[in-house]
GUDRENRO-570362 format. One line per field, with one value per residue (C-alpha): x, y, z; residue number from 1; chain. Coordinates in steps of 0.25 Angstrom, whole numbers, plus 2048, in hexadecimal, padded with zeros to 3 digits. Each point is the difference from the previous one (the first is absolute). Last residue first. Example, Ala and Ser with C-alpha at 12.3 -4.5 7.8 and 13.67 -1.06 7.14 Angstrom:
# GUDRENRO-570362
X: 837 7FA $
Y: 7FC 7F2 $
Z: 81D 802 $
sevo: 2 1 $
zaba: A A $
***
This chain:
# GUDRENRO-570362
X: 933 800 80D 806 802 80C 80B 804 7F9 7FF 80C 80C 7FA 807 80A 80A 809 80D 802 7F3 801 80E 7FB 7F4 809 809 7F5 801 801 7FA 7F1 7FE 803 80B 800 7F6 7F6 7F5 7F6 7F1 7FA 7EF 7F7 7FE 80F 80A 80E 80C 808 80D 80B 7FD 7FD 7F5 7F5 7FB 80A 7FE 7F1 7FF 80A 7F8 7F1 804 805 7F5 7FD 7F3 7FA 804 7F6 7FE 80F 7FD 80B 803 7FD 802 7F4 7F9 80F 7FC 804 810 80B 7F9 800 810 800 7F3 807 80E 7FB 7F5 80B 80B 7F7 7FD 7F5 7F6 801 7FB 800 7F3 801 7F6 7FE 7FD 80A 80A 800 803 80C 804 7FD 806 80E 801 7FE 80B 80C 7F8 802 7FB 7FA 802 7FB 7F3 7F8 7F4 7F7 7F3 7F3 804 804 802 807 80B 7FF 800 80D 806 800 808 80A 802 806 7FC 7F1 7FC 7F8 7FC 7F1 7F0 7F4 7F6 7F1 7F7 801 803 80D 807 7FE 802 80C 806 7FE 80A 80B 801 80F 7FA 7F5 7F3 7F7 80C 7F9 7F4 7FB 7F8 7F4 7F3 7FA 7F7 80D 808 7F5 803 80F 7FD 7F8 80B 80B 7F8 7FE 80E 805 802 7FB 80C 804 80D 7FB 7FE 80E 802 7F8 7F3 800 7F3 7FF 7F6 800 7FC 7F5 7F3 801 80D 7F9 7F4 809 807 7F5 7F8 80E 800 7EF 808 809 7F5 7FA 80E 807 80E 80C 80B 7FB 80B 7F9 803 7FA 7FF 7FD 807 800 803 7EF 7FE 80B 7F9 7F3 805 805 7F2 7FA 80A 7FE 7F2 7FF 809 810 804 808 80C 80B 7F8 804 80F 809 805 80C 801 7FC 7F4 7F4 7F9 7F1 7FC 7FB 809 803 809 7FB 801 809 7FC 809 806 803 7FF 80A 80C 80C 809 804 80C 7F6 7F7 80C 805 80B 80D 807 808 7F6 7F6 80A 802 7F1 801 80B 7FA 7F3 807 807 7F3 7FC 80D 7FE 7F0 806 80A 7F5 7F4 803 807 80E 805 7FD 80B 80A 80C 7FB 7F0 80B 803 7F7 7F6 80A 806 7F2 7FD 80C 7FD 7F2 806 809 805 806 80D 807 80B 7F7 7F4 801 80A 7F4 7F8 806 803 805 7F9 805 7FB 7F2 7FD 804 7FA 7F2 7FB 806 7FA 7F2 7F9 7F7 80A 808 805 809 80A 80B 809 80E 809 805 7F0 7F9 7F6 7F7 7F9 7F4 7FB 7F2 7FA 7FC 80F 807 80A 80C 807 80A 806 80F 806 7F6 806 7FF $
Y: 0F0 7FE 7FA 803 7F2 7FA 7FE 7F4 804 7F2 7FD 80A 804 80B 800 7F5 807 7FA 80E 803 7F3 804 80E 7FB 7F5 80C 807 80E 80A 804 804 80C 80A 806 7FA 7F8 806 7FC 80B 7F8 7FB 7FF 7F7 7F7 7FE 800 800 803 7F8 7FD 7F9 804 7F7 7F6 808 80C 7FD 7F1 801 809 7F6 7F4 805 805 7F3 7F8 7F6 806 80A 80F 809 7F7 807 80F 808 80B 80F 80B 806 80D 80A 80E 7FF 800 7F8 7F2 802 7FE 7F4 7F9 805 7FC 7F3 7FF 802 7F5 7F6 7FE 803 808 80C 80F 80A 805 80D 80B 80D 80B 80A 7FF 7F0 800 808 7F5 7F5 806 801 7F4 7F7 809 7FB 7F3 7FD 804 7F3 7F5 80A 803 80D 7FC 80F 800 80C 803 80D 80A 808 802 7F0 7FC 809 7FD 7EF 804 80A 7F5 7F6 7F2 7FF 7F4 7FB 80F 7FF 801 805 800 7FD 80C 804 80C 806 7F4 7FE 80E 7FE 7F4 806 80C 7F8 7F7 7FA 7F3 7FC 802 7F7 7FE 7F9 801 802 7FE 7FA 800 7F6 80B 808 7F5 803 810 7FE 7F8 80C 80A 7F9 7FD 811 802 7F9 7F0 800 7F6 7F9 805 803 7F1 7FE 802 805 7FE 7FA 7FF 802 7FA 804 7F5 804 7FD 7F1 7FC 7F5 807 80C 7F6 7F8 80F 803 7F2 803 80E 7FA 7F9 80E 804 809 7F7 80B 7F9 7FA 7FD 7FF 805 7FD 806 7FC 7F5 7F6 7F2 7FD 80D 7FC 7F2 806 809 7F2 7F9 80D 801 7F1 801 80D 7F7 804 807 7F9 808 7F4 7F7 805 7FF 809 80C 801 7F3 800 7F5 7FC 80D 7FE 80F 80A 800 802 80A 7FE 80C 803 806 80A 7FD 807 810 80C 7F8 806 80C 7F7 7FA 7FB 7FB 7F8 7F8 806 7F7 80B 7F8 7F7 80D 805 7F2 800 80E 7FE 7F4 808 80A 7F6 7FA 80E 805 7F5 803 80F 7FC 7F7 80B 80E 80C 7FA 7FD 80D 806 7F2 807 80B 7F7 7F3 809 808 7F4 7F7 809 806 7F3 7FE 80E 7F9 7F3 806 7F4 7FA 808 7FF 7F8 7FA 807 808 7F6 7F8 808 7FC 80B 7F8 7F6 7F2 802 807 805 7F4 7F7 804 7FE 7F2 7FF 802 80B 7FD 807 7FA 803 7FB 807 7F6 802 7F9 807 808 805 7F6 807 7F4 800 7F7 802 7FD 7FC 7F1 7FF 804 805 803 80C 801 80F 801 805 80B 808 7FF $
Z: 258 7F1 7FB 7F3 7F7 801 7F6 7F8 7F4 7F7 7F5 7FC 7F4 7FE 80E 7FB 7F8 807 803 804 80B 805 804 806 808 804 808 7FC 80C 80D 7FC 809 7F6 806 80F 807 808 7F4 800 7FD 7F4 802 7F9 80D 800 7F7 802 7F6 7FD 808 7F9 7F3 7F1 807 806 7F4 7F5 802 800 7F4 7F8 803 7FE 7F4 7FB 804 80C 805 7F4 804 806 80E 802 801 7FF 80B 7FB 80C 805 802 805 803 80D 7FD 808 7FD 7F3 7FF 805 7FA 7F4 801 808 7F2 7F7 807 801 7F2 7F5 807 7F8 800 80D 803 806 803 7FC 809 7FC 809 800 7F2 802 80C 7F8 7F4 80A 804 7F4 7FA 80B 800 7F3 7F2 7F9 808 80D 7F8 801 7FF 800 806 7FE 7F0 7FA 80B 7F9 809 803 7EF 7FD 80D 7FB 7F5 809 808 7F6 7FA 7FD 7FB 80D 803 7FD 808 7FF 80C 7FC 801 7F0 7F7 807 800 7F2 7FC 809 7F9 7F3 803 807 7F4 802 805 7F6 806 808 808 80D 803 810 80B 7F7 808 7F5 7F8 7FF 7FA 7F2 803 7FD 7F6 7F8 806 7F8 7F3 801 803 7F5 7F9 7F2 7FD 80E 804 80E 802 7FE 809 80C 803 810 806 810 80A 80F 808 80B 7F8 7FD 7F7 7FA 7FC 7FA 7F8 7FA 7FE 7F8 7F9 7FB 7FB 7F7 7F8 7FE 7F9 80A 7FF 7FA 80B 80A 80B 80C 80E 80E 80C 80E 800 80C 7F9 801 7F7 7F6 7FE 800 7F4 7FA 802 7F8 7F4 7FE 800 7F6 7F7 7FE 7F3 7F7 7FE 805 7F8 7F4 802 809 7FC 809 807 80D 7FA 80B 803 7F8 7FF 808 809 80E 80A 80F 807 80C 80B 808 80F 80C 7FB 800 7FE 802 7F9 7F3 808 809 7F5 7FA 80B 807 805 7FA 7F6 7FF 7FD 7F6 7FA 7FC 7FC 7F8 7FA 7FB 7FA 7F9 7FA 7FD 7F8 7F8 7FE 7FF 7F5 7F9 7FE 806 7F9 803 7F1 7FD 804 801 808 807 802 806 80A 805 801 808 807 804 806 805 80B 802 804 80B 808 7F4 802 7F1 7FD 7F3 7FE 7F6 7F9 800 7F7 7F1 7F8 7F3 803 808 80F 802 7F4 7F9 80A 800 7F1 7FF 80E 7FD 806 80E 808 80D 80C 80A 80B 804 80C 7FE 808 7F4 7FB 7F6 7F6 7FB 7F4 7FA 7F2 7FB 7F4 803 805 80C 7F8 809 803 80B 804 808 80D 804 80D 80E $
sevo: 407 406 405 404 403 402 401 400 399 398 397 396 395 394 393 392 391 390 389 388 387 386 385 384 383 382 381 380 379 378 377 376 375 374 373 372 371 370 369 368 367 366 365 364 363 362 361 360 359 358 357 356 355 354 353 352 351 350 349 348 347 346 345 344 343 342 341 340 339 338 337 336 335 334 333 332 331 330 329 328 327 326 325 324 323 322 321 320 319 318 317 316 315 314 313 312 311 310 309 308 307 306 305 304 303 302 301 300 299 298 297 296 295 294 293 292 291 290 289 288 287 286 285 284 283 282 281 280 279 278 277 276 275 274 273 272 271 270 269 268 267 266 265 264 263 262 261 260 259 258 257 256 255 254 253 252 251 250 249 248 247 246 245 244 243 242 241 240 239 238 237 236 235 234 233 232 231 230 229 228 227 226 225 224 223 222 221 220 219 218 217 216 215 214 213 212 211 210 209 208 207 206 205 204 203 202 201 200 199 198 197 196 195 194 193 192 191 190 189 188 187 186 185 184 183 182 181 180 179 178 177 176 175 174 173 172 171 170 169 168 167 166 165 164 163 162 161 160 159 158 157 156 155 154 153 152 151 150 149 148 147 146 145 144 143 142 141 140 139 138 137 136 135 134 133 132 131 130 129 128 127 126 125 124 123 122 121 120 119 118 117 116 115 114 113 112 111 110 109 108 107 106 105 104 103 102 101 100 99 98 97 96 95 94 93 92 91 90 89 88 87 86 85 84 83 82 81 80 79 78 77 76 75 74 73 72 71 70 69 68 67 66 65 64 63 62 61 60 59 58 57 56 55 54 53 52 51 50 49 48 47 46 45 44 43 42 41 40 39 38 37 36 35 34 33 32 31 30 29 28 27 26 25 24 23 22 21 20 19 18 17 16 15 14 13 12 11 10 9 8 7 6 5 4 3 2 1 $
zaba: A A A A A A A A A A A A A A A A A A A A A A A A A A A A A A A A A A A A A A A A A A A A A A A A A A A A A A A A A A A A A A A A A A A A A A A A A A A A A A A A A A A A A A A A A A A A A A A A A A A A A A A A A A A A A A A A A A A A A A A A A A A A A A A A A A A A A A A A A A A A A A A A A A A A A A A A A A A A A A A A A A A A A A A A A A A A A A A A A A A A A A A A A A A A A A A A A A A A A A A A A A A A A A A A A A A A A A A A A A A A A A A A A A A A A A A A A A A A A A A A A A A A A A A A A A A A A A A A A A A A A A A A A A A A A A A A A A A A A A A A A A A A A A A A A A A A A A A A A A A A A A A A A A A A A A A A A A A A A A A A A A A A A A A A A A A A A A A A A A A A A A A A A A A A A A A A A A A A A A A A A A A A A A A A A A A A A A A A A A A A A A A A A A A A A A A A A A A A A A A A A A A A A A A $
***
C-alpha cells in the first residue's frame, strides 16, 4: 500500500481539513485549527511543500513520515520548521496518516499506540465566561459581557445534569470582587464533586502590571473555590514564571495549548514547571502528542490535552490518553455556554456531530475506545464538505446536534 495523493480543503472558521488518500482508496483525515491560507502553502503550493513527503510513501508507518516530514522541510527551509505553522501542517498530516494507518491495519488508534490501559476517561465540559454568541473573531460588545452569577449557576447545573464531572471557564484576568460572587455561583451549581478549572490565557497574560505575584494572587482567589487547575497564567514561553507560580500555590497549573515541539513542552516537564501540560493534537500531532504524554507521565505530571473544537482533536486525544495513566480529562465543548440559535453555537456543533461520520460518543461524562479504525470517525461526510464550501457553516442557523447523554 502506498500514498497516492494529499487533499486540502479549508474547513473554514480558521481551520483546515486534509485527507491523505492511499491507492485503493483509504483516506486518513486530520485537521489543524490554522487557517487554510496559512496551511496550503506549506502543505501543497510553497516552495517546500509537505506532500511530496508523503506521496508513494507506505502510510502504515506514521512515525517514520513524521520524521520525513519535519527532517525534511527543516533541511530546506532551516528555520522555517522551528515549530509554529510548518508543524501545525505537519500536524494535521500527521493526524491523517495515523487515521489511514489504523484503516489500513484495521487498528483503531489505541491499539496502535500499545492499547488501552483503562476503559473510559472523563471528559470536561469546556465553558465561558463570557456571553458566546459570535464565532467571529473579535466578536462585538456583547460577546465580552460577563454572564450574571444566576446565569453561571443554572448552566453549571446544566453540566451536572449532562453527567460532567468537570467544568472549564474561560475567564480571563476576572478577580475583581464582583468576579468572585460568579465563582461561588459556579461552585454552588457544580456542588462538591465537579472539578472547577479557570482558563487565563491570552491575551490575559499581556495584561500591563501583569507578573508572578498578580499570578499567585488569582491563583490563591481559585483556591478558596477548590480550583483543579488554571490554565496559562503566564505567557507561553515563560517556563521560569510558570513554576514560581506553580511552586507558590496548591491549585494545579497548567499550559501547552501554544506550544508546538516536544522539546518546548520538555523544558517545562524536566523542570517541573507546571502540574498538567495540554498538548494539542491541531497543534503538533499525534506522533508528538504521544510522546509528551508518555515524558510527562515519567515524571508524575499529568496530561490535559488543549481543544474541543472538533471531532477529530478530541478522538485524537481521547485516543491517545487512553494508553497513558496520567491522563485527568480531555476538553469537550459545552453547548449550554453558547446563546441557542447563534453562530457559535452552529459551527461548534457542526465541528463536534455533524462534519465526521462517526463522532465521537459521550456517555455519563466519560469517552470510551472506539473499536473502529484510525481515529474511529470514518471519514468526512460529503454533505459537510459541501456545506463549508458553499460557506454555509458561520451562521448556519440553530445546533443541530444532540446534547450528551447521561446514563
Amino acid at each position: 500500500m502506498r500514498i497516492e495523493r494529499v487533499n486540502v480543503m479549508d474547513g473554514g472558521a480558521g481551520a483546515t481539513l486534509v485527507e491523505v488518500i492511499a491507492q485503493d482508496g483509504t483516506t486518513g483525515i486530520g485537521l489543524t485549527q490554522t487557517a487554510y491560507d496559512y496551511i496550503a502553502p506549506v502543505i501543497e503550493r510553497g516552495p517546500y511543500p509537505l506532500a511530496p513527503q508523503l506521496i508513494g510513501q507506505d502510510p502504515r508507518e506514521p512515525r517514520r513520515l513524521w520524521s520525513r516530514m519535519f527532517i525534511a522541510f527543516g533541511a530546506a527551509k532551516g528555520r522555517g520548521s522551528e515549530g509554529g505553522l510548518a508543524v501545525n501542517a505537519m500536524a494535521a498530516l500527521d493526524m491523517a496518516t495515523w487515521d489511514l494507518a489504523g484503516k489500513a491495519l484495521d487498528l483503531p488508534l489505541h491499539r496502535m499506540l500499545g492499547g488501552a490501559v483503562r476503559e473510559s476517561i472523563p471528559a470536561y465540559a469546556s465553558s465561558s465566561l463570557f456571553v458566546s454568541s459570535s464565532y467571529e473573531k473579535g466578536g462585538s460588545e456583547e460577546d465580552w459581557r460577563a454572564k450574571s452569577p444566576d446565569r453561571l449557576l443554572e448552566e453549571c447545573r446544566t453540566y451536572v445534569r449532562q453527567g460532567f464531572r468537570a467544568v472549564k471557564f474561560g475567564w480571563g484576568n476576572r478577580f475583581a470582587p464582583e468576579d468572585e460572587d460568579r465563582l461561588a455561583a459556579i461552585r454552588e451549581g457544580l456542588g462538591p464533586d465537579t472539578k472547577l478549572m479557570l482558563d487565563f490565557g491570552c491575551p490575559a497574560y499581556w495584561s500591563a502590571g501583569w507578573n508572578v505575584t498578580a499570578a499567585i494572587r488569582a491563583a490563591r482567589i481559585l483556591e478558596r473555590y477548590d480550583g483543579f487547575f488554571l490554565e496559562e497564567p503566564m505567557p507561553p514561553q515563560d517556563v521560569a514564571g510558570h513554576k514560581a507560580v506553580a511552586d507558590a500555590v496548591n491549585v494545579n497549573i497548567a499550559t501547552g495549548e501554544s506550544l508546538t515541539l516536544i522539546d518546548e513542552f520538555v523544558r517545562y516537564i524536566d523542570a517541573r514547571a507546571v502540574d498538567i501540560v495540554q498538548p494539542d493534537a491541531a497543534q503538533i500531532g499525534i506522533t508528538q502528542l504521544s510522546e509528551v504524554a508518555r515524558r510527562a507521565e515519567a515524571v508524575g505530571i499529568l496530561t490535559v490535552p488543549h481543544s474541543p473544537w472538533s471531532a477529530l482533536c478530541v478522538a485524537a486525544h481521547a485516543q491517545t490518553c487512553l494508553t497513558v495513566r496520567s491522563s485527568a480529562l480531555i476538553e469537550y465543548p459545552a453547548m449550554a455556554s453558547f446563546e441557542p440559535g447563534s453562530t457559535a453555537a452552529a459551527a461548534t456543533g457542526f465541528y463536534q456531530w455533524e462534519l465526521v461520520e462517526h463522532p465521537p460518543e459521550l456517555v455519563d461524562g466519560l469517552l470510551r475506545p472506539s473499536d473502529r479504525p484510525g481515529l474511529g470517525l470514518g471519514g468526512f461526510r460529503p454533505d459537510a464538505l459541501e456545506r463549508i464550501a458553499r460557506g454555509e457553516v458561520i451562521g448556519a442557523g440553530t445546533w443541530a446536534g444532540a446534547e450528551p447523554t447521561a446514563g
